[in-house]
C-alpha positions in Angstrom: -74.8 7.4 53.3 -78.3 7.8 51.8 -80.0 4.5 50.6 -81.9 4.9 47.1 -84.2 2.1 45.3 -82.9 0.9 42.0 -83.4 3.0 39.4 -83.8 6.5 41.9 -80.9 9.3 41.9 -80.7 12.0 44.5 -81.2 14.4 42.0 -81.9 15.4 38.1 -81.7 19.2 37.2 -84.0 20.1 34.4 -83.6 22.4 31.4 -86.7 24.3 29.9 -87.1 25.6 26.7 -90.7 27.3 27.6 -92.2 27.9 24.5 -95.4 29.3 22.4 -96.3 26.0 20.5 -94.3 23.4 22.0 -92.2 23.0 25.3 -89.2 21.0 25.7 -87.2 19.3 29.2 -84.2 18.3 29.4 -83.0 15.5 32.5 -79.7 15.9 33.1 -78.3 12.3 32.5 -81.7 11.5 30.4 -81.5 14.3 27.4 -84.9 15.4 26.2 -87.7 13.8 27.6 -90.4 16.0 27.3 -91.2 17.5 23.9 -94.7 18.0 24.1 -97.6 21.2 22.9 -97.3 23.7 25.7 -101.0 23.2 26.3 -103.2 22.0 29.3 -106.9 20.8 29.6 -109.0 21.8 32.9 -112.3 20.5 33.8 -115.3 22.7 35.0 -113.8 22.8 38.6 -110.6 24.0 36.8 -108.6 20.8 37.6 -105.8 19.6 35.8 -107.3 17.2 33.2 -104.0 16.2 30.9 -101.1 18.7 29.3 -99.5 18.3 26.3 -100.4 15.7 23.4 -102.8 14.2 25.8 -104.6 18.0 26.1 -105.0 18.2 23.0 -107.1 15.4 23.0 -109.8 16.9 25.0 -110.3 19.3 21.9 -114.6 20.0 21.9 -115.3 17.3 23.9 -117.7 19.0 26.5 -116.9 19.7 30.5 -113.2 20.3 29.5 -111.6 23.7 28.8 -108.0 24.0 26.7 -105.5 26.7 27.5 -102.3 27.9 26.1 -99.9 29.5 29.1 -97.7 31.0 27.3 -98.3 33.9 24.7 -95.1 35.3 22.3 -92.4 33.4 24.6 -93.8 34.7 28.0 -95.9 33.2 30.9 -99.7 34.6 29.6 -101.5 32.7 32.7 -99.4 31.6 35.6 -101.6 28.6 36.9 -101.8 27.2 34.3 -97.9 27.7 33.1 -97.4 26.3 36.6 -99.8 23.3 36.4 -98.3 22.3 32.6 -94.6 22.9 34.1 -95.0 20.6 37.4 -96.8 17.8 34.9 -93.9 18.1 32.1 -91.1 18.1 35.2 -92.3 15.5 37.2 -92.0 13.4 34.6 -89.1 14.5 33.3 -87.8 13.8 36.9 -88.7 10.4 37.1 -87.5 9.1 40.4 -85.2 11.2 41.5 -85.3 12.3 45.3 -84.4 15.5 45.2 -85.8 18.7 44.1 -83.8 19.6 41.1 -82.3 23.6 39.7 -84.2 24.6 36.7 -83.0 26.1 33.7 -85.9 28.1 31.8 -85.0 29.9 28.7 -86.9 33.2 27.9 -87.0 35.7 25.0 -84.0 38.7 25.4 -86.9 41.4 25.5 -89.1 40.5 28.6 -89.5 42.4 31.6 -88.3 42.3 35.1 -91.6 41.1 35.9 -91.9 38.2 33.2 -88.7 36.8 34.4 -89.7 36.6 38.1 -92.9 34.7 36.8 -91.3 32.2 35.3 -88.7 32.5 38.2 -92.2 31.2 40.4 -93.9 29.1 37.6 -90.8 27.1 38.2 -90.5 26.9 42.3 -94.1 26.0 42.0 -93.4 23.3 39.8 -91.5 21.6 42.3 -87.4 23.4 41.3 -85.0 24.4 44.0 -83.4 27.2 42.2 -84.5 28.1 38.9 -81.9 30.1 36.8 -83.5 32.1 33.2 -81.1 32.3 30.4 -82.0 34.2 27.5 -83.0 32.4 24.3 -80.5 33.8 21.5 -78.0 33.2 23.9 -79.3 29.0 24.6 -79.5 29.0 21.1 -76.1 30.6 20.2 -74.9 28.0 22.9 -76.7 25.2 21.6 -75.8 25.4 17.8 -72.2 25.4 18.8 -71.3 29.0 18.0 -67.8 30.0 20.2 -69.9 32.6 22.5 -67.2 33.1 24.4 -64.0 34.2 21.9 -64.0 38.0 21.3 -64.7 36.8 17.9 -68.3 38.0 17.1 -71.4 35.7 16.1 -74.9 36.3 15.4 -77.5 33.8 16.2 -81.7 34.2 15.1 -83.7 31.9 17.1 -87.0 31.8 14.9 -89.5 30.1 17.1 -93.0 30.1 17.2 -94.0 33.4 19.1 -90.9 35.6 18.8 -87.5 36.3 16.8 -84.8 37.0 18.8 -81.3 38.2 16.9 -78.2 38.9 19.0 -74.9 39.8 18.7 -72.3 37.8 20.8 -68.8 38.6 21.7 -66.7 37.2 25.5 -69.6 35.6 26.4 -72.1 38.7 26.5 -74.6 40.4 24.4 -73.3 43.2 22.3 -76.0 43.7 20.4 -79.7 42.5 21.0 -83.7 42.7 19.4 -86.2 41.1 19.8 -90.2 41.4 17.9 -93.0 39.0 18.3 -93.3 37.8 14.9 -92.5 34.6 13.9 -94.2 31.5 13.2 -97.7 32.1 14.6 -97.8 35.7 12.7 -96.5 33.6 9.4 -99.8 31.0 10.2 -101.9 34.3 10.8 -100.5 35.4 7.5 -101.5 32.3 5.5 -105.2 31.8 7.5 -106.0 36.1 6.7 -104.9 35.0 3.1 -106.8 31.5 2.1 -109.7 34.2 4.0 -109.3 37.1 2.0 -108.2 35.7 -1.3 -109.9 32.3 -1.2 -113.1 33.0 0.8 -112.0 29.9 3.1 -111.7 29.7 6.9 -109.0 27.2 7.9 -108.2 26.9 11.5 -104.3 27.2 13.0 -103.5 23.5 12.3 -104.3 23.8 8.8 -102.9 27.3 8.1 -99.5 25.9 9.5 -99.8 22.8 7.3 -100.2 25.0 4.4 -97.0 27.3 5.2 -94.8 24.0 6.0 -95.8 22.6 2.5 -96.3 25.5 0.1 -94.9 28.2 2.0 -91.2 30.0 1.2 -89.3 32.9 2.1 -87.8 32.8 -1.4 -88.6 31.8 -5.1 -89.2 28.1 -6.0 -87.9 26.8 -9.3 -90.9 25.5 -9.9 -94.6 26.3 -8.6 -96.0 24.0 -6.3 -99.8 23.6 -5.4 -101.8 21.8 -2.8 -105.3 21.2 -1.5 -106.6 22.9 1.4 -110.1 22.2 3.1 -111.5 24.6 5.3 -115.1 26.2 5.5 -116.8 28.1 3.0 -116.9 32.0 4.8 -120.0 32.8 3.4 -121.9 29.5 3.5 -120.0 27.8 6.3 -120.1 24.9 4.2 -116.9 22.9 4.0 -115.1 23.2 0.8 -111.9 22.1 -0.7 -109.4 24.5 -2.9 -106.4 24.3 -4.5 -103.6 27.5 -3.7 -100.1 27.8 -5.5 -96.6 28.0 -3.7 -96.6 32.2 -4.8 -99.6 32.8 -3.4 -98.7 31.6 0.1 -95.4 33.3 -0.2 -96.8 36.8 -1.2 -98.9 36.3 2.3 -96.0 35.5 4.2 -94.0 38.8 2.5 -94.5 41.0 5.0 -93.6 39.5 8.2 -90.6 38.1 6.1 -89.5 41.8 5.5 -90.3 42.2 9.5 -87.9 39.5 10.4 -85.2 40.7 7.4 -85.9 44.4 9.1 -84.7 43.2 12.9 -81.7 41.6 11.3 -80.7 44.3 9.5 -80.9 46.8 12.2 -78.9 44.7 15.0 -76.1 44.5 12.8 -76.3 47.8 12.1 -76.3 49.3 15.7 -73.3 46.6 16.3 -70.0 48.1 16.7 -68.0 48.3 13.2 -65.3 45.5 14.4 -68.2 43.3 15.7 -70.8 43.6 12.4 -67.0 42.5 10.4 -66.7 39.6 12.3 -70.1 38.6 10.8 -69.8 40.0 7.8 -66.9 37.4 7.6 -68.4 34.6 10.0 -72.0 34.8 8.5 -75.5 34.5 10.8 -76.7 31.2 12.0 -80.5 30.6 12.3 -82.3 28.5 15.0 -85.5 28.1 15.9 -88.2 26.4 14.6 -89.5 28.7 11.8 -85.5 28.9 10.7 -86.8 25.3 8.6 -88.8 27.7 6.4 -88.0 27.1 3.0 -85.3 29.4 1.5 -85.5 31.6 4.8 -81.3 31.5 4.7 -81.3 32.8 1.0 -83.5 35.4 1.7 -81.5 36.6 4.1 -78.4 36.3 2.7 -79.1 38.0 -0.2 -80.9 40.7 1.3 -78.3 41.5 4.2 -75.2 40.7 1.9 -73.9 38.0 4.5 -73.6 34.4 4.9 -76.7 32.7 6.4 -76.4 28.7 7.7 -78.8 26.8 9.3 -78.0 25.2 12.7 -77.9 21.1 12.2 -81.0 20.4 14.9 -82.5 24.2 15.0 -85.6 23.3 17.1 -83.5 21.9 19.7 -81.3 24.5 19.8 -82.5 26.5 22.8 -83.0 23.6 24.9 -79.8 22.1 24.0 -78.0 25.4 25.2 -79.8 25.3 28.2 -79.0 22.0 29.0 -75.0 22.4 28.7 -75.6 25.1 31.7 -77.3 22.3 33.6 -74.3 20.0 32.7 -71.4 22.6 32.9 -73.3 25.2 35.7 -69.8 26.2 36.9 -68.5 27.1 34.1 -71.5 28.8 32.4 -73.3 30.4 34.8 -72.1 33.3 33.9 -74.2 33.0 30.9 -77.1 33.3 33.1 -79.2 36.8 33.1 -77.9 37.4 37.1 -80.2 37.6 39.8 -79.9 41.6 40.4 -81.6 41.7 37.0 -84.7 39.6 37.5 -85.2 40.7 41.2 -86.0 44.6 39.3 
């Protein structure tokens, strides 16, 4: 028998929802430990100063350099995904002696070659085996939905890079899309707009400040204003304003219709039995852009379905991931299999 210290197991497998904005670990026996920016700060030398909140600390302070590793969902610089990952796992670890499997969750629409990057971000950061399930399928898992009765279900995972809808029926993907707009093209949106209309340069914390408070995918009862400082774009002075609710929503209007559009057309290239099921059944959202306000009546109304919002939608993803960890028996064959990420 192996001897262990109090408080060290042999082993805790993770589960990773990788994301644009934010990345989230699950410990098995622990829940979610880490939910922290996916960020890192290096110094001249490139050496790992901090990741996460603590990165963004080391915003303009001179000798240290910030980077985002992943870009729409996938792995945009591999050292320093891998550097972030080891940080946010080791943690997440805690004193366990083992190394553990990894979970990693990634968008239905990357390549062969995205999936075996993440598939090394993840032995680099210190995995055994690192298994990659796809998001609207962690999602679908996560909010509950019945993936596996022949019973269809449609999931949106709205996150921060990408929008990924599927169809699922027996435990597979009958129908799938996936388009990188989502939350950071609805912040794009409201900074281009508070620029164009307003004359004022906000940077991304304040343009996603904006579209959290004023912003909606549907009409308000009544109109709702707010200030907003950012720098003058002609003087570079700073300089304070006051925007309605309609103007931010006419900003966000067309990646809304985007995100409508990519609905609409997986249920329309479903099979006629499937798109009944949720016709019947309705869509559920996840995702952390899914909390926009009146997002579900948009679409409702404009597909002519029901539309709910999952209880926890930001943890959906992660919470999917992590009943593979728990139940990796039985759900494995969940997982995108091994054939398909060794392309």
């Amino acid at each position: 028998m192996v001897g262990t210290t109090r408080g060290t197991v042999l082993g805790r497998d993770l589960a990773v929802d990788l994301g644009t904005a934010s990345t989230l670990v699950y410990a098995r026996g622990r829940g979610v430990v880490i939910d922290e920016p996916s960020l890192i700060a290096l110094d001249d030398a490139g050496e790992l100063l901090a990741a996460g909140r603590q990165a963004a600390r080391f915003a303009g302070k001179v000798g240290a350099h910030l980077v985002a590793p992943v870009h729409d969902g996938v792995v945009a610089d591999f050292d320093a995904a891998e550097q972030m990952l080891h940080r946010f796992a080791t943690a997440a670890r805690g004193r366990a002696l083992t190394r553990p499997r990894m979970v990693v969750a990634m968008p239905s629409g990357v390549t062969a070659v995205e999936q075996r990057v993440v598939r090394e971000v993840g032995f680099q950061a210190g995995a055994r085996q690192v298994e990659v399930i796809e998001e609207p399928m962690a999602a679908a898992i996560g909010a509950g939905l019945p993936v596996h009765e022949a019973t269809a279900t449609m999931v949106v995972d709205l996150g921060c890079g990408t929008t990924e809808v599927a169809l699922i029926s027996v435990g597979s993907v009958a129908a799938a899309r996936s388009i990188r707009t989502a939350g950071a093209a609805l912040d794009r949106d409201v900074a281009a707009w508070l620029a164009g209309e307003h004359r004022l340069v906000v940077d991304d914390a304040t343009a996603e400040a904006v579209k959290r408070t004023l912003g909606s995918a549907y009409l308000r009862p009544t109109e709702q204003y707010a200030e907003v400082v950012g720098r003058d774009l002609d003087t570079g002075a700073e300089r304070r304003v006051v925007v309605g609710a309609g103007g931010v929503r006419s900003a966000l209007e067309g990646s809304l219709r985007s995100i409508v559009d990519v609905v609409r057309a997986t249920l329309d290239q479903a099979p006629q039995r499937l798109a009944r099921d949720v016709r019947d059944h309705g869509v559920v959202l996840t995702g952390g852009t899914a909390l926009l306000a009146g997002l579900d009546e948009r679409l409702q109304d404009d597909l002519g379905v029901p539309v709910h919002v999952a209880a926890d939608p930001r943890a959906c993803v992660v919470t999917g991931a992590a009943r593979c960890v728990e139940q990796y028996a039985a759900l494995q064959p969940l997982l995108v299999p091994e054939r398909r990420r060794a392309g």
